[in-house]
N, C-alpha and C positions, 0 to 999 in steps of 0.2 A: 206919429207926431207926439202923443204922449209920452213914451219912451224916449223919445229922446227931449223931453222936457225935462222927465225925474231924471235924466244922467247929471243935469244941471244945466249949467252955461258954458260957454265957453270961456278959457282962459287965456291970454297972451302969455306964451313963454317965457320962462324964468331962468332959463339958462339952457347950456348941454344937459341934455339929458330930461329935463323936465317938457314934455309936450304940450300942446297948447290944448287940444281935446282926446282925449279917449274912447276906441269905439269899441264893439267887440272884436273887433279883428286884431287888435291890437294886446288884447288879453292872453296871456299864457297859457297853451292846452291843459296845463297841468290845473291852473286855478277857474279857468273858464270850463272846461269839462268838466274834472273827473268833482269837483268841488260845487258844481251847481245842482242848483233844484228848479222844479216846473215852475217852480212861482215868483222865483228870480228875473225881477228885470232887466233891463243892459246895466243899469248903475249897480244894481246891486254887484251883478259878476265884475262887473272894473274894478268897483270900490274892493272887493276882496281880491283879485288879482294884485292891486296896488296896496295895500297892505301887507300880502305876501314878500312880496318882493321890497319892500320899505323895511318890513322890522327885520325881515330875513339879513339885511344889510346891516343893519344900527341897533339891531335888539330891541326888544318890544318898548322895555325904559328909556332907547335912544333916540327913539321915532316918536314925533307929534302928530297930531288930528292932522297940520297944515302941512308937514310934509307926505302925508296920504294923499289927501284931497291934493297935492299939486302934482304925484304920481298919477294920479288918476285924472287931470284935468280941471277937478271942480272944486268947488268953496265946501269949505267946512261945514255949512250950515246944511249941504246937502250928505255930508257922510253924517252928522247929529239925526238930520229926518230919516236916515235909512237905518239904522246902526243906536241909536241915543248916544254912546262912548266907543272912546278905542276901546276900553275893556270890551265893550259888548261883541266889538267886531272880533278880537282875540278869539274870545268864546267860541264864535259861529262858525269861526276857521277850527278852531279844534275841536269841534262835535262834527265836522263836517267832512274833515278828515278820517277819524276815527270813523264815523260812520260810512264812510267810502270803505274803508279797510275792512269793515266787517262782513257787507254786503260783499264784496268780493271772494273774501275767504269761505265764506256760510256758502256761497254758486258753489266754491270748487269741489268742496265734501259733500255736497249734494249729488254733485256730476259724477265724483269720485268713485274707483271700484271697491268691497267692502275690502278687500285684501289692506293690513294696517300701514305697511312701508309704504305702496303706491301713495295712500291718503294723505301719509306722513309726508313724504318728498312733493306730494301735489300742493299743499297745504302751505309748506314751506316756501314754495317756488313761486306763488303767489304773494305769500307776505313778502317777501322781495322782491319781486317787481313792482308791487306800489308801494316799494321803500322808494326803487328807483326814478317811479315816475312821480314822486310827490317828496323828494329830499327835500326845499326847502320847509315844507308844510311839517313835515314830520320831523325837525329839529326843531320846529318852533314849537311842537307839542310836548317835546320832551327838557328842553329845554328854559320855555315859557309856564310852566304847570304853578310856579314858584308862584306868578302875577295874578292867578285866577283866584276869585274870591271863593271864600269855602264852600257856599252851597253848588258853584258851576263845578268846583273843582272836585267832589262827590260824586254827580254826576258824570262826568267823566273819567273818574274813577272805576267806577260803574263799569262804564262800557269797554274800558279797557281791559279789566277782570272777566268781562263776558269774551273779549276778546282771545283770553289768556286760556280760558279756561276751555278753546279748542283743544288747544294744544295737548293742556293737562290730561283731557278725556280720551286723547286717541292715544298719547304715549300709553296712557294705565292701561286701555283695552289690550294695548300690543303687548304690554308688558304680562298682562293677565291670560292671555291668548299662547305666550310662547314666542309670537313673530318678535319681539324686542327682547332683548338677553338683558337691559342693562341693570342693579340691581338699585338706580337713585333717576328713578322717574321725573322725583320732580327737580333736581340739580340739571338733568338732563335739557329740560324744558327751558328751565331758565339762562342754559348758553346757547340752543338753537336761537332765544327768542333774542337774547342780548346779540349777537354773531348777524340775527338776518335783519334785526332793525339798523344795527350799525353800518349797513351797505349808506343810509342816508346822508351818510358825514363823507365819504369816502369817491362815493361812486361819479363817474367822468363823462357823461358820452360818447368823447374824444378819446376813454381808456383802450387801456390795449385789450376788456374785455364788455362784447356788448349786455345788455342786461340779462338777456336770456340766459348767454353763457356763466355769470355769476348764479343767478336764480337756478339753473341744473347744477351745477358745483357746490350751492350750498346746498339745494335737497339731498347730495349724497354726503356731506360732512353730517349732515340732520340725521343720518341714518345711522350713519359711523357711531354717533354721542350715542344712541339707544339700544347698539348690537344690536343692528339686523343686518340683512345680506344688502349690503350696496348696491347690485343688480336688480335688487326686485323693481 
């Protein structure tokens, strides 16, 4: 009962497409999974699902407090108690993304064999699939960074750089090793990483490839940039 008190009230419909309540069921895998925390309660993952999918449509400057809160069901006064501002919801969704993306990539080179292509292509194949399964989240991080005030936007700076700087350490080990031929490291870095974020603008479900099948295609274009054997 008390979750579904903080979700708010309920509201009577406002037209097609606006719902009268919001539950979690009704939340997107992509923002209700891979996007939440233990301590997230039902309103909190709605309110960020419906903000996803609100600015993802109308861009962050296009989209008001009221048309969140009427994506998600509830009055504005309960995305201010949860959130204080749209800026702050922005935020939570771009550290929340980012920090999805990291925690998944850090698993994979952990899991990973030391040999440097496997890590490389493993590496890759991971950053694109949760390009795939988090494309709206991840245009609004790259495209929204513009809206974030300078100390969030530091921080998330941050982590993106920590992010980046997988990449940088295993192409230079490959490259210092012999397993990578190529002789511009970090150029090299920077079109795997530009080539596998950009699956996020592009990619279809409905396309005529599923995400695996891109996420293996680009771990072996990943290989091709840094000269190594495309088989390994």
């Amino acid at each position: 009962m008390a979750d579904d008190a903080a979700a708010g009230p309920q509201r009577a419909s406002r037209g097609r497409g606006t719902p009268a309540h919001r539950t979690t069921a009704d939340v997107t895998p992509t923002s209700s999974d891979a996007l939440s925390r233990p301590s997230d309660t039902p309103g909190t993952r709605i309110l960020v699902a419906a903000a996803v999918e609100t600015m993802a449509e109308k861009g962050y400057n296009g989209t008001s407090v009221r048309d969140i809160a009427d994506r998600a069901g509830m009055s504005p006064a309960v995305l201010y108690h949860y959130f204080g501002s749209k800026h702050d919801l922005l935020v939570a969704i771009m550290h929340r993304t980012i920090d999805h993306l990291i925690e998944r990539c850090e698993a994979v080179l952990d899991a990973a064999p030391p040999d440097p292509a496997r890590r490389l292509r493993r590496l890759v194949r991971e950053h694109v699939l949760v390009h795939t399964e988090l494309r709206r989240e991840a245009v609004l991080g790259v495209g929204e960074m513009h809206s974030i005030e300078p100390r969030e936007r530091a921080l998330l700076i941050a982590k993106r750089d920590r992010h980046e700087r997988m990449f940088h350490r295993l192409v230079n080990d490959g490259v210092a090793s012999g397993a990578f031929g190529t002789p511009f490291p970090s150029e090299a870095v920077r079109g795997i990483l530009t080539m596998a974020t950009g699956v996020s603008v592009w990619f279809r479900e409905d396309g005529p490839l599923t995400a695996a099948e891109v996420a293996d295609r680009f771990g072996r274009l990943a290989l091709a940039l840094v000269e190594a054997d495309p088989d390994a």
